[in-house]
N, CA, C and O atoms as CSV, one atom per row, in Angstrom:
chain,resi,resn,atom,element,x,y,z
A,1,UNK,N,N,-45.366,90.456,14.041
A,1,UNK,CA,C,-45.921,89.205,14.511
A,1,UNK,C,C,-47.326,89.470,15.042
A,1,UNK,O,O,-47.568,90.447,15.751
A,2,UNK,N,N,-48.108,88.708,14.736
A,2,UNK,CA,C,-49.762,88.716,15.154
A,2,UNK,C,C,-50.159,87.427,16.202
A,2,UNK,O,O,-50.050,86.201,16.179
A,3,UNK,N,N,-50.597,88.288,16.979
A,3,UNK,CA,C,-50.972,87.213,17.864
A,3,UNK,C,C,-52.181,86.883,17.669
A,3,UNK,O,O,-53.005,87.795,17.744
A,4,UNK,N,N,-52.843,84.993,17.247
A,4,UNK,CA,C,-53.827,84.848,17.042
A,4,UNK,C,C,-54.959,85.072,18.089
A,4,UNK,O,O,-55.912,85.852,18.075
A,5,UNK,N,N,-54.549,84.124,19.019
A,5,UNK,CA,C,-55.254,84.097,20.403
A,5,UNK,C,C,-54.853,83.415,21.491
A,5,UNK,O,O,-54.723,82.192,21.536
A,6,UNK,N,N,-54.659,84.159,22.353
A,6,UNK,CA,C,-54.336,83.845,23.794
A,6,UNK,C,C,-54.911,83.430,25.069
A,6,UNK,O,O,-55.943,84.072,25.264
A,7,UNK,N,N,-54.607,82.451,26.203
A,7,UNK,CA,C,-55.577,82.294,26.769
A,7,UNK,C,C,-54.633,82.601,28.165
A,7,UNK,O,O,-53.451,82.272,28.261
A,8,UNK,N,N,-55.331,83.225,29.104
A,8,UNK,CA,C,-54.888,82.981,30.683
A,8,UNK,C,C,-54.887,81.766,31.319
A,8,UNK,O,O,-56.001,81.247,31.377
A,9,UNK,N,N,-53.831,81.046,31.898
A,9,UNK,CA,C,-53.953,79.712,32.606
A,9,UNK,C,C,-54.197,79.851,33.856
A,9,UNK,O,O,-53.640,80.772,34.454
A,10,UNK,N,N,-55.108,78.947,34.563
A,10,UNK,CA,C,-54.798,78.927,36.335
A,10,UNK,C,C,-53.831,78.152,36.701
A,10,UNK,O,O,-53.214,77.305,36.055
A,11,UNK,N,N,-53.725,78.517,37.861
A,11,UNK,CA,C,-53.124,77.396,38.488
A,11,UNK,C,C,-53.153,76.514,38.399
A,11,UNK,O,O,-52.544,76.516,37.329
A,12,UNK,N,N,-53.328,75.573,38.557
A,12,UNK,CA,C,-53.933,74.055,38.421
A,12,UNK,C,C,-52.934,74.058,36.845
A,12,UNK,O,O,-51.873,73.437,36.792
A,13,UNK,N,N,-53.385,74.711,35.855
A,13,UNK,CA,C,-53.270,74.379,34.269
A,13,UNK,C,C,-51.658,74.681,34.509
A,13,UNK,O,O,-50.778,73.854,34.270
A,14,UNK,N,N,-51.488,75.664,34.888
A,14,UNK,CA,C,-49.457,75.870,35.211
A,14,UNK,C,C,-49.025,74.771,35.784
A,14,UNK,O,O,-48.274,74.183,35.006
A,15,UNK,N,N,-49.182,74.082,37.031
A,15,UNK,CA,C,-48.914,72.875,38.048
A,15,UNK,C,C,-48.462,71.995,36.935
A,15,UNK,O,O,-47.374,71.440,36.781
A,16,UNK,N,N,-50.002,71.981,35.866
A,16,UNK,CA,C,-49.813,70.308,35.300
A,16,UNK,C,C,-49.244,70.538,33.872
A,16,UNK,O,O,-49.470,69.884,32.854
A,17,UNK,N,N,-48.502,71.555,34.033
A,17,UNK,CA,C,-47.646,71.987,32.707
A,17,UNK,C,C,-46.324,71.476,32.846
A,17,UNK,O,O,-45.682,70.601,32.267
A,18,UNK,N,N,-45.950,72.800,34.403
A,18,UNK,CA,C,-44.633,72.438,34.861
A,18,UNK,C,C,-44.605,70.688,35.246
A,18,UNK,O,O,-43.507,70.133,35.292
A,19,UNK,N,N,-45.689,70.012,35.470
A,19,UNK,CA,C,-45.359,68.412,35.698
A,19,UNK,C,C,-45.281,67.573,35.125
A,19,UNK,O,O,-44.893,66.497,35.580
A,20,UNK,N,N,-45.714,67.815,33.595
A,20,UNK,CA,C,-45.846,67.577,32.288
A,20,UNK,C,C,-44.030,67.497,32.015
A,20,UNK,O,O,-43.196,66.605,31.866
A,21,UNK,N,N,-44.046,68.955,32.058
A,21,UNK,CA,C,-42.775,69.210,31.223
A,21,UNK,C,C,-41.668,68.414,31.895
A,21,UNK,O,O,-40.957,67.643,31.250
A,22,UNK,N,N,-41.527,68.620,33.257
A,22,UNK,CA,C,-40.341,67.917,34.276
A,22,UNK,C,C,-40.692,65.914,33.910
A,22,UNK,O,O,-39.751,65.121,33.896
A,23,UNK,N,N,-42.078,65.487,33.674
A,23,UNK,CA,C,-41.971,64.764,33.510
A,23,UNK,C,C,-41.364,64.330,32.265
A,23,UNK,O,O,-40.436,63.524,32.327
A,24,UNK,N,N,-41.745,64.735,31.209
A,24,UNK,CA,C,-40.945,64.562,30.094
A,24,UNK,C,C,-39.189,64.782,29.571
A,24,UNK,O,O,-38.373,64.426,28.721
A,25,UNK,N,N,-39.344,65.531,30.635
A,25,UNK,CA,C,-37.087,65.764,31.176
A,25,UNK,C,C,-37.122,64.596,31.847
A,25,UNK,O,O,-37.003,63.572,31.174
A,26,UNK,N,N,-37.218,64.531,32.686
A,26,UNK,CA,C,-37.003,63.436,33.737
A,26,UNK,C,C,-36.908,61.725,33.056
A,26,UNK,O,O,-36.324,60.695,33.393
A,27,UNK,N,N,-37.786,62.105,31.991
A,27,UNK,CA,C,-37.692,60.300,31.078
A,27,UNK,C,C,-36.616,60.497,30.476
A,27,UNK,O,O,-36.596,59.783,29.474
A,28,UNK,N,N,-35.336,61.349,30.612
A,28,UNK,CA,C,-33.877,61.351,29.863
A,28,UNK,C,C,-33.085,61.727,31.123
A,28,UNK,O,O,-31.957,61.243,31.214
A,29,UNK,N,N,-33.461,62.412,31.964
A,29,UNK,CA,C,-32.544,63.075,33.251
A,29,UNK,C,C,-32.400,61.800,34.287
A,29,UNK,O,O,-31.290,61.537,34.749
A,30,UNK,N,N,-33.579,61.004,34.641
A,30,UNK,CA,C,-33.315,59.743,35.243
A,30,UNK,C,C,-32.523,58.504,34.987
A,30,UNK,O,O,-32.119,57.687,35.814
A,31,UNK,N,N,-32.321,58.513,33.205
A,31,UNK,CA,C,-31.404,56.783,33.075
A,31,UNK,C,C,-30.008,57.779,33.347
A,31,UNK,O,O,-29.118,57.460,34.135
A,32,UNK,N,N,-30.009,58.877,32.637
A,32,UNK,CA,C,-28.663,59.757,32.880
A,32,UNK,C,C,-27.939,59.869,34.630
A,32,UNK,O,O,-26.727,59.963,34.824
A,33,UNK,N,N,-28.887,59.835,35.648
A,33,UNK,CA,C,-28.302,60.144,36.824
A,33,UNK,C,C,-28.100,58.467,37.123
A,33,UNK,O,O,-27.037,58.252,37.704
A,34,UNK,N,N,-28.992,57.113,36.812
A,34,UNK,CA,C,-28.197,56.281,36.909
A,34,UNK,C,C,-27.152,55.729,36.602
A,34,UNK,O,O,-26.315,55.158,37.301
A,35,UNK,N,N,-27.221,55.949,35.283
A,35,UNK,CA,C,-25.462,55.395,35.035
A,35,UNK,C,C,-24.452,56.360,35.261
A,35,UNK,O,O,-23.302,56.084,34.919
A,36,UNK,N,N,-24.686,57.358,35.742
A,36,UNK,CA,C,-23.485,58.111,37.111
A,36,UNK,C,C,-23.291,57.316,38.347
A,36,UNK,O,O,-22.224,57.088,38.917
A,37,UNK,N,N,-24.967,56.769,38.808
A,37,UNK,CA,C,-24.473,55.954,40.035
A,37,UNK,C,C,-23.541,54.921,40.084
A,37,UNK,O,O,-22.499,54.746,40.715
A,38,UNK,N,N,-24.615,53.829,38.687
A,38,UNK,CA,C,-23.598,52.498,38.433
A,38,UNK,C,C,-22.441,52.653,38.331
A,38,UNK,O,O,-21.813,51.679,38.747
A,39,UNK,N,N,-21.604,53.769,37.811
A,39,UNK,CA,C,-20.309,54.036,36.963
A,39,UNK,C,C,-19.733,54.283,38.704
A,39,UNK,O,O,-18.697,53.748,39.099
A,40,UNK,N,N,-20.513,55.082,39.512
A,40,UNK,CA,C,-19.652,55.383,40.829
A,40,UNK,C,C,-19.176,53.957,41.682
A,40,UNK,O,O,-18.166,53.890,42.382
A,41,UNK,N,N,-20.118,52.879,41.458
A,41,UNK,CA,C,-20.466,51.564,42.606
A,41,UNK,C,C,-19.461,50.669,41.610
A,41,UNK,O,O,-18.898,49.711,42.139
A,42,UNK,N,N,-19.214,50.930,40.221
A,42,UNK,CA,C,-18.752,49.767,39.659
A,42,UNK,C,C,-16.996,49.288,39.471
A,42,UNK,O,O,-16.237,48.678,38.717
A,43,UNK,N,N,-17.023,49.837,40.376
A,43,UNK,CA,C,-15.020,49.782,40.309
A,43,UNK,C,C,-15.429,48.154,40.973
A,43,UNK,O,O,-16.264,47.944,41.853
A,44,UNK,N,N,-14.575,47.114,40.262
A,44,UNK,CA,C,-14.348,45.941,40.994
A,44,UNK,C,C,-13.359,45.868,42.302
A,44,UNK,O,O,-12.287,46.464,42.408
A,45,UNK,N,N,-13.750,45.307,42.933
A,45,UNK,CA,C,-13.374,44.998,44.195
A,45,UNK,C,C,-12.595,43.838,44.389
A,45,UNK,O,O,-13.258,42.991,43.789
A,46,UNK,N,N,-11.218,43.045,45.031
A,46,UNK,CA,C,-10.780,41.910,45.053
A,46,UNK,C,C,-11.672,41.345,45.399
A,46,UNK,O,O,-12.457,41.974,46.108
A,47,UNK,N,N,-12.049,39.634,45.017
A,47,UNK,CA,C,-13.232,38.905,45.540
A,47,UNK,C,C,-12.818,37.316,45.891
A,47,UNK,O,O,-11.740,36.748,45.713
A,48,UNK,N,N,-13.762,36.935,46.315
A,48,UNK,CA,C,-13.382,35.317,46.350
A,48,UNK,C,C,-15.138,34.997,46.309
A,48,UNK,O,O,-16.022,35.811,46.576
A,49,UNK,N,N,-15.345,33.239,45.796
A,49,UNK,CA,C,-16.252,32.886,45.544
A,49,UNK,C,C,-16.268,32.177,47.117
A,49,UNK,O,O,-15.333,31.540,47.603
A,50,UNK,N,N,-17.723,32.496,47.842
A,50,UNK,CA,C,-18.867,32.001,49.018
A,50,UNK,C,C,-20.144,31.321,48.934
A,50,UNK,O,O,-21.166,31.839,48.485
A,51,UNK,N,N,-20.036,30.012,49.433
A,51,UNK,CA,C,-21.217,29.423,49.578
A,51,UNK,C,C,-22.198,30.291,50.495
A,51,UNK,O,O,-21.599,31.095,51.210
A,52,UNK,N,N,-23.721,30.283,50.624
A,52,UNK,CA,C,-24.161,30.818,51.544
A,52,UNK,C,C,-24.268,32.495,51.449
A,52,UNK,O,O,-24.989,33.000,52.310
A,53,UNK,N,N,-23.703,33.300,50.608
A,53,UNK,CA,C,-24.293,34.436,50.447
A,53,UNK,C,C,-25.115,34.499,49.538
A,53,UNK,O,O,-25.458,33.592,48.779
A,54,UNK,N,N,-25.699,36.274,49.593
A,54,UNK,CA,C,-26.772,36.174,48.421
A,54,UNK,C,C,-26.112,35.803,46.874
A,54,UNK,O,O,-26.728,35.067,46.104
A,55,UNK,N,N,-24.965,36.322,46.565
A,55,UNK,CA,C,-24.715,36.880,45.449
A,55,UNK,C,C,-23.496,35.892,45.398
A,55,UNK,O,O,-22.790,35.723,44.404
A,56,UNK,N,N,-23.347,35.265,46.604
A,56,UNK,CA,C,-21.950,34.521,46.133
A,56,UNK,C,C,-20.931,34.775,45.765
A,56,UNK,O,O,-20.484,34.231,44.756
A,57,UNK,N,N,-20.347,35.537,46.352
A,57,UNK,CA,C,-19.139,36.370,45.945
A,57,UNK,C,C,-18.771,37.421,47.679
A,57,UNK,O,O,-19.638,38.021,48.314
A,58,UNK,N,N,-17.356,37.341,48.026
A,58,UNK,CA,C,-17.214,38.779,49.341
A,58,UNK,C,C,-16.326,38.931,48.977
A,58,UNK,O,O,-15.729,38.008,48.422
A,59,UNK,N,N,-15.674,40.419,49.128
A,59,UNK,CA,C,-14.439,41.762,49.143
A,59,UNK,C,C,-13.515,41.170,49.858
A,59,UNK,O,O,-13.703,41.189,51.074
A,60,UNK,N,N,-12.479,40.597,49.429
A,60,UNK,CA,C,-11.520,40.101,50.053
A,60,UNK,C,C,-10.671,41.531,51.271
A,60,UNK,O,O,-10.146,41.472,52.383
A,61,UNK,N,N,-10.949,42.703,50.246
A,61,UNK,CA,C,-10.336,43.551,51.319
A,61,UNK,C,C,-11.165,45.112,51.505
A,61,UNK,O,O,-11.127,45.954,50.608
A,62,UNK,N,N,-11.753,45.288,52.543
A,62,UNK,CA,C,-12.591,46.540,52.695
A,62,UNK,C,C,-12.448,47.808,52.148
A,62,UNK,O,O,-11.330,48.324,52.173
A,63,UNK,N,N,-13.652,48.563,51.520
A,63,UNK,CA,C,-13.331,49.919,50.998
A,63,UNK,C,C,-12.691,50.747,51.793
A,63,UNK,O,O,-12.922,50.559,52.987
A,64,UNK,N,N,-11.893,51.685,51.512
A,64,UNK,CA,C,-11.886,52.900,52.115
A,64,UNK,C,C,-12.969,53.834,53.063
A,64,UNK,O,O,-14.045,54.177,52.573
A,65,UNK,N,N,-12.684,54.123,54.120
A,65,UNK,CA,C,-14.212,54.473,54.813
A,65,UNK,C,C,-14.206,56.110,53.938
A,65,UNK,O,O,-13.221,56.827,53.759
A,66,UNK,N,N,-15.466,56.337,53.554
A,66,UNK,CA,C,-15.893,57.652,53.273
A,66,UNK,C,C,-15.458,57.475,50.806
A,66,UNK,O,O,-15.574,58.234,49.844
A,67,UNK,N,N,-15.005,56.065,51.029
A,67,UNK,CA,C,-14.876,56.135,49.612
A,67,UNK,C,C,-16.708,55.643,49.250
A,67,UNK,O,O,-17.648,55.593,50.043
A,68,UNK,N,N,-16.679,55.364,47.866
A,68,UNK,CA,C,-18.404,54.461,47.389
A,68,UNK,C,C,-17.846,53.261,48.153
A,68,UNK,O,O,-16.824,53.063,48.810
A,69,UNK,N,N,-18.749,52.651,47.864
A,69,UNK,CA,C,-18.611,50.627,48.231
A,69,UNK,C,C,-18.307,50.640,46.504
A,69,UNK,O,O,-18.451,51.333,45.497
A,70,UNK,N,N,-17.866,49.548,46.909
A,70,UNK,CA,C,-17.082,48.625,45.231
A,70,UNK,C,C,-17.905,47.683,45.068
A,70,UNK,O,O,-18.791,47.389,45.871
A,71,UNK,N,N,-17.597,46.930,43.626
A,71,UNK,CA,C,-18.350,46.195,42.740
A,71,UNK,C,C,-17.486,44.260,43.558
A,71,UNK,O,O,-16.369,43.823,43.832
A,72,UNK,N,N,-18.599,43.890,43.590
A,72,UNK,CA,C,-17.989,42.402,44.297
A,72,UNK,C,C,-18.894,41.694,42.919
A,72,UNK,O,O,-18.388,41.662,41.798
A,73,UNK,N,N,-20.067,41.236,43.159
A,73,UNK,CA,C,-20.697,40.536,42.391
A,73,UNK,C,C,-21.509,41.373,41.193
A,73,UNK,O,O,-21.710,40.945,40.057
A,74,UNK,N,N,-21.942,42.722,41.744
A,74,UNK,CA,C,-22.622,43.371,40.417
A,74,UNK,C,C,-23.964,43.192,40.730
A,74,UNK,O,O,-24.879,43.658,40.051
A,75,UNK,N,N,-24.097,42.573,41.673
A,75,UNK,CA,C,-26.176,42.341,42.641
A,75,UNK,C,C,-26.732,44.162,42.935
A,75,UNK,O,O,-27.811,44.659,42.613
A,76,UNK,N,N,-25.666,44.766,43.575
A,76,UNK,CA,C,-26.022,46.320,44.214
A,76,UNK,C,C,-25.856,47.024,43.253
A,76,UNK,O,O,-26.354,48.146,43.171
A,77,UNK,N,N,-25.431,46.715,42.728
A,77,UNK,CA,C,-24.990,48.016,40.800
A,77,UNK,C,C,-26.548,47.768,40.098
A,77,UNK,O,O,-27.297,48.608,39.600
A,78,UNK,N,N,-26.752,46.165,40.268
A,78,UNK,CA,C,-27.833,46.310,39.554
A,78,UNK,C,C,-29.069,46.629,39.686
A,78,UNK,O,O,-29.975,46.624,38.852
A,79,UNK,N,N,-29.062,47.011,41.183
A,79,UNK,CA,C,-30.213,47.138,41.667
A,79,UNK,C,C,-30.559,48.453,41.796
A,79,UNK,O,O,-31.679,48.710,42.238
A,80,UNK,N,N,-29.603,49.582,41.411
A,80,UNK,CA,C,-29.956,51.256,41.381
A,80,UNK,C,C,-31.310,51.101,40.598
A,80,UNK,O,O,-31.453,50.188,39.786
A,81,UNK,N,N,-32.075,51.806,40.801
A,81,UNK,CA,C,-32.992,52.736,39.960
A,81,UNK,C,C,-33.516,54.161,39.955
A,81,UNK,O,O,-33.067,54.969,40.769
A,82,UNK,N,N,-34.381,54.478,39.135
A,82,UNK,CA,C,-34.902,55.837,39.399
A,82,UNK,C,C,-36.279,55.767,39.524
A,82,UNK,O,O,-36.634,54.594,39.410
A,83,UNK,N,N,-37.410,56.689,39.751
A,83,UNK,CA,C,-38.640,56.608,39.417
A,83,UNK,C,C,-39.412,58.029,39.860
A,83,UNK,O,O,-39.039,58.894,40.653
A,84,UNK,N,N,-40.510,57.951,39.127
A,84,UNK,CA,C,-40.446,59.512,38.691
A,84,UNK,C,C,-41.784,59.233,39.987
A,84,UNK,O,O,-42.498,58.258,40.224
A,85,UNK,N,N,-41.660,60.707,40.663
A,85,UNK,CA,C,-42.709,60.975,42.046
A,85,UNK,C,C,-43.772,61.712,41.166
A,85,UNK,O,O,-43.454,62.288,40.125
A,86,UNK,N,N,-45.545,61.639,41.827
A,86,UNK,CA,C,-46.316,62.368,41.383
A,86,UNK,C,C,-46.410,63.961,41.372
A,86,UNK,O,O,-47.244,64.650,40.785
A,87,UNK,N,N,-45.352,64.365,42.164
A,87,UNK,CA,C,-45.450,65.724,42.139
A,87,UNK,C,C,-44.564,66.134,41.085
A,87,UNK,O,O,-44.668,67.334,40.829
A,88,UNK,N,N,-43.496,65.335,40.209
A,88,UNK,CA,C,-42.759,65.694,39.224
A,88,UNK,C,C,-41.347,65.692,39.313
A,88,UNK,O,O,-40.568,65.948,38.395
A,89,UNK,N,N,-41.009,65.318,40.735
A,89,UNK,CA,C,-39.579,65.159,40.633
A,89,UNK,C,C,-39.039,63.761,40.430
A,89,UNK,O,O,-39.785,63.109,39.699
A,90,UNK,N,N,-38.047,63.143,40.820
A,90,UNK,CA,C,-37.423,61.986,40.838
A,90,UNK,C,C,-36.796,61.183,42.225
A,90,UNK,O,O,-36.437,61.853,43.193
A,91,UNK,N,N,-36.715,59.934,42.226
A,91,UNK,CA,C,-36.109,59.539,43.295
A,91,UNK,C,C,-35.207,58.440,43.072
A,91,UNK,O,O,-35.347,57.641,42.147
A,92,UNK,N,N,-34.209,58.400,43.988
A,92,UNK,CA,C,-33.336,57.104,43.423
A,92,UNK,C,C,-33.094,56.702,44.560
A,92,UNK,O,O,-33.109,57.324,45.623
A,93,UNK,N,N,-32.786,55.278,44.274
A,93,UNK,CA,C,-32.231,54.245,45.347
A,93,UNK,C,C,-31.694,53.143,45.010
A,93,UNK,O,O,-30.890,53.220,44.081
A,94,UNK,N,N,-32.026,51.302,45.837
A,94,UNK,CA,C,-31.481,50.422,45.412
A,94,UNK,C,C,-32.072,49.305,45.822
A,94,UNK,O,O,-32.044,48.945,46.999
A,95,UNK,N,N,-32.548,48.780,45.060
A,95,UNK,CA,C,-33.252,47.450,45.968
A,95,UNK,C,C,-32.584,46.955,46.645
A,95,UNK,O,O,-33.138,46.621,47.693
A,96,UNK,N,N,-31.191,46.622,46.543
A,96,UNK,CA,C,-30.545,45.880,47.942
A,96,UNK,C,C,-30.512,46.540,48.966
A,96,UNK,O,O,-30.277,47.748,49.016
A,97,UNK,N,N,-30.697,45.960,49.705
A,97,UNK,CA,C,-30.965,46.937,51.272
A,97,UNK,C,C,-29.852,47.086,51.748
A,97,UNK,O,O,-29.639,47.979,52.568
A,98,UNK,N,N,-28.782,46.133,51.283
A,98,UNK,CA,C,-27.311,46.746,52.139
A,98,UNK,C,C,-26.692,47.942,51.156
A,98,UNK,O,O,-25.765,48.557,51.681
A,99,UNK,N,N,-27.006,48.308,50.002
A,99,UNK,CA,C,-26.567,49.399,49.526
A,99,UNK,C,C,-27.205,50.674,49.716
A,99,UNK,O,O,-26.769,51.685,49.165
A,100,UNK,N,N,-28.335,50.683,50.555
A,100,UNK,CA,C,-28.460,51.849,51.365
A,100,UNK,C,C,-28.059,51.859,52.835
A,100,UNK,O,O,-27.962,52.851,53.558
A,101,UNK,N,N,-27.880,50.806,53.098
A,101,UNK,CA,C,-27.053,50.693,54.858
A,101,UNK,C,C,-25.710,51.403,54.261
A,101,UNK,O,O,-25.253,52.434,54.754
A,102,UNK,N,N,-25.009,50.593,52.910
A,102,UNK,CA,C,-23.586,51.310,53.118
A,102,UNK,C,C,-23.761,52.772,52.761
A,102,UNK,O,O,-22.618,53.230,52.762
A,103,UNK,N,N,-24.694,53.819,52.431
A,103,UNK,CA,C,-24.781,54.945,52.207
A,103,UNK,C,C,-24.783,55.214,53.451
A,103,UNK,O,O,-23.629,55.586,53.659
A,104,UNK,N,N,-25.486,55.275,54.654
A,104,UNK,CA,C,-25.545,55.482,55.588
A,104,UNK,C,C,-24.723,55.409,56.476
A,104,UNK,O,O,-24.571,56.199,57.408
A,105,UNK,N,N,-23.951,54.147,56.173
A,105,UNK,CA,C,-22.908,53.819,57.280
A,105,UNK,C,C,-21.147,54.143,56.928
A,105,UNK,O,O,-20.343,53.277,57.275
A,106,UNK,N,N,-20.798,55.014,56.455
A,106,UNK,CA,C,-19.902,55.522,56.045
A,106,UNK,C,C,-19.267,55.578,54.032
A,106,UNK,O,O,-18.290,56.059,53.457
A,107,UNK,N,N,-20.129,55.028,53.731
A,107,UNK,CA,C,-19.644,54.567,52.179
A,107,UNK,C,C,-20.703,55.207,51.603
A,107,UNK,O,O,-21.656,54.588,51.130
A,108,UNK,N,N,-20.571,56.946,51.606
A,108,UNK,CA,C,-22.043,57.387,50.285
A,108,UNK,C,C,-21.690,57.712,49.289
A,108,UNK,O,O,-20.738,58.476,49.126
A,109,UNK,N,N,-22.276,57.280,48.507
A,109,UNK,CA,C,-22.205,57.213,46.922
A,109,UNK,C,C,-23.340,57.725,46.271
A,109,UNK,O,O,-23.127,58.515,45.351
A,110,UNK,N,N,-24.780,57.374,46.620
A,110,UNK,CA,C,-25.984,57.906,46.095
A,110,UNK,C,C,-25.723,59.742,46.300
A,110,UNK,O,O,-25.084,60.519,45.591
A,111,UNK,N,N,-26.292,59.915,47.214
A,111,UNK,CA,C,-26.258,61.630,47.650
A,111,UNK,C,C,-25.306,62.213,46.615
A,111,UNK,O,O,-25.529,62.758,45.535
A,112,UNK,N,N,-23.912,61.869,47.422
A,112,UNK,CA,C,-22.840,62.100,46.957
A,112,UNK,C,C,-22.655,62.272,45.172
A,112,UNK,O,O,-21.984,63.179,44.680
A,113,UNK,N,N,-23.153,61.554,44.614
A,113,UNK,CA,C,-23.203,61.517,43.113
A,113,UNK,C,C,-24.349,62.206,42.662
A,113,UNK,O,O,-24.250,62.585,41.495
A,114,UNK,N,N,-25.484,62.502,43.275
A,114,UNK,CA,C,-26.444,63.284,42.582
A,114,UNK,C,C,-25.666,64.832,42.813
A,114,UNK,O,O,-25.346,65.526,41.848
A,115,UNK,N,N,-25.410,65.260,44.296
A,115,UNK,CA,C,-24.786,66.152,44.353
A,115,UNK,C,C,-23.525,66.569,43.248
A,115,UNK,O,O,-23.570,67.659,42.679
A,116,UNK,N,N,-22.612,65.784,43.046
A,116,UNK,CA,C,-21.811,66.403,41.865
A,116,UNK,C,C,-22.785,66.400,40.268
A,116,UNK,O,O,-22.393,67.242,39.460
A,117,UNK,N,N,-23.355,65.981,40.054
A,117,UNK,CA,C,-24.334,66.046,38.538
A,117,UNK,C,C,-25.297,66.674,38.880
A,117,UNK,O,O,-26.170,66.700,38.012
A,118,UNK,N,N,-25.491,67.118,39.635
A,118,UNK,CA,C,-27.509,68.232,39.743
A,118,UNK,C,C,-27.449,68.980,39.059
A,118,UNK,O,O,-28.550,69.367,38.668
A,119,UNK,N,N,-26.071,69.777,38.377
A,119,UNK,CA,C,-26.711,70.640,37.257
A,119,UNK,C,C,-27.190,70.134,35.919
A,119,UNK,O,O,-28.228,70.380,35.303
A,120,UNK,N,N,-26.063,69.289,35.606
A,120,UNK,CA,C,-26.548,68.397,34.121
A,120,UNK,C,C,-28.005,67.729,34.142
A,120,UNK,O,O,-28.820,67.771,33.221
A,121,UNK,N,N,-28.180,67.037,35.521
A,121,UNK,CA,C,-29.418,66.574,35.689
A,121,UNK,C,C,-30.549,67.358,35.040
A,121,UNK,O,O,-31.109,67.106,33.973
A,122,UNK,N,N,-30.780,68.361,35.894
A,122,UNK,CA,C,-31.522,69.333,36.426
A,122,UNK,C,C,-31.501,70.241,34.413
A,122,UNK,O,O,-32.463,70.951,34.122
A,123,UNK,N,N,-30.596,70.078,33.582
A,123,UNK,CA,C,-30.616,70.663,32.651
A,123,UNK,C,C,-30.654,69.613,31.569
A,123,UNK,O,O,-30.439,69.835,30.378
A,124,UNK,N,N,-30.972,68.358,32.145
A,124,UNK,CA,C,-31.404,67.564,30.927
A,124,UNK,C,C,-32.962,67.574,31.264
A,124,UNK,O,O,-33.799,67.854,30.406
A,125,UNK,N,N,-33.279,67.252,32.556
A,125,UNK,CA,C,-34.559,67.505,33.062
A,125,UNK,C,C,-35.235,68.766,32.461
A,125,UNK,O,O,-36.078,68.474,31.614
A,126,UNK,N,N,-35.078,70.094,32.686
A,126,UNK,CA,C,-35.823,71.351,32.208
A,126,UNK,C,C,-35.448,71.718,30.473
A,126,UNK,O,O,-35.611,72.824,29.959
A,127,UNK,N,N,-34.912,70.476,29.764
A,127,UNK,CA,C,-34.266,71.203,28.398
A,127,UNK,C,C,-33.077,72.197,28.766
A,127,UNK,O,O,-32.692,72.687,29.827
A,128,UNK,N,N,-32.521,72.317,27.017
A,128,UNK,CA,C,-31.106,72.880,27.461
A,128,UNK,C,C,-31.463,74.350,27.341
A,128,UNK,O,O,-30.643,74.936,28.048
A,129,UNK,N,N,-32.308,75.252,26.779
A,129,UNK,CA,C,-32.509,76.307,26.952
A,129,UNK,C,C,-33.520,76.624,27.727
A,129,UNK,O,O,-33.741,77.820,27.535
A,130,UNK,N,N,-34.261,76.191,28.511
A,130,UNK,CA,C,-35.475,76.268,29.403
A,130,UNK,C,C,-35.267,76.336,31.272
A,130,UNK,O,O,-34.252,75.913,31.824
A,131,UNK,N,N,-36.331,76.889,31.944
A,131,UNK,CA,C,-36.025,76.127,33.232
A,131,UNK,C,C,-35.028,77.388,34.017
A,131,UNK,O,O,-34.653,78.530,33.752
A,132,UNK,N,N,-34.925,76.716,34.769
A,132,UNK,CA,C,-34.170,77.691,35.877
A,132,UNK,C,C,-32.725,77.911,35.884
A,132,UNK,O,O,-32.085,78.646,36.636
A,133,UNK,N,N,-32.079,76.762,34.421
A,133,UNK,CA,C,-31.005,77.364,34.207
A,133,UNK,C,C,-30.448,77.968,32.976
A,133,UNK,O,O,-29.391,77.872,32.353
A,134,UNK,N,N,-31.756,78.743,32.838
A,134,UNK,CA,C,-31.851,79.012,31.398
A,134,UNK,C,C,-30.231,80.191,31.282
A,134,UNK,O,O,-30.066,80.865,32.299
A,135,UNK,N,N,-29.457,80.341,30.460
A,135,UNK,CA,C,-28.399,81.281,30.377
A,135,UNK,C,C,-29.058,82.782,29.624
A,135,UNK,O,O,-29.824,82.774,28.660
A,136,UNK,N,N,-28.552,84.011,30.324
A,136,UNK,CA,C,-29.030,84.852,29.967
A,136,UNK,C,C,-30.228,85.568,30.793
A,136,UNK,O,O,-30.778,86.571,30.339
């Protein structure tokens, strides 16, 4: 094998490689870690129809403390997203604001679900032979 020509990178040129590359994982590793979330939030819940809420719809009977929150109307399922940070990683959350109160307040599901998938993530993110979990 002949090597034509090679060049030394700086820093800077490595940074915006590795941010390149994570970014380009991350546009398959991000819809992938959401529909782990949705799939965690979407168990239906008993319901009854309410005038006066957002979504019109309440849990006739409360989750389990320390289980996810359940699916009532499908407003908090739909509101997961992901979005990719400038330094190259990812972040997730929920536009409804009570589906990060219930993370907080005994019902986590976000954390909780990235934590069981961070490797698949993390290896759809870096490619399957690349990255820090490269085998071998």
């Amino acid at each position: 094998m002949k090597i034509v020509g090679a060049k030394l990178l700086s820093r800077s040129e490595i940074q915006k490689y590795v941010r390149d590359r994570l970014a380009k994982g991350n546009r398959s590793a991000g819809p992938f870690a959401v529909a782990r979330l949705k799939a965690v939030v979407g168990l239906q819940a008993p319901r009854r129809r309410v005038k006066g809420v957002p979504c019109g719809w309440v849990a006739l009977t409360r989750a389990n403390p320390g289980a996810p929150p359940r699916r009532v109307s499908g407003c908090g399922q739909a509101s997961i997203y992901w979005r990719q940070l400038p330094s190259g990683g990812m972040a997730f959350g929920a536009k409804r604001e009570y589906m990060m109160i219930l993370e907080r307040k005994g019902h986590p599901w976000l954390h909780k679900t990235i934590r069981k998938y961070i490797k698949e993530i993390l290896a759809i993110a870096w490619g399957k032979d690349s990255g820090p979990l490269k085998k071998g």
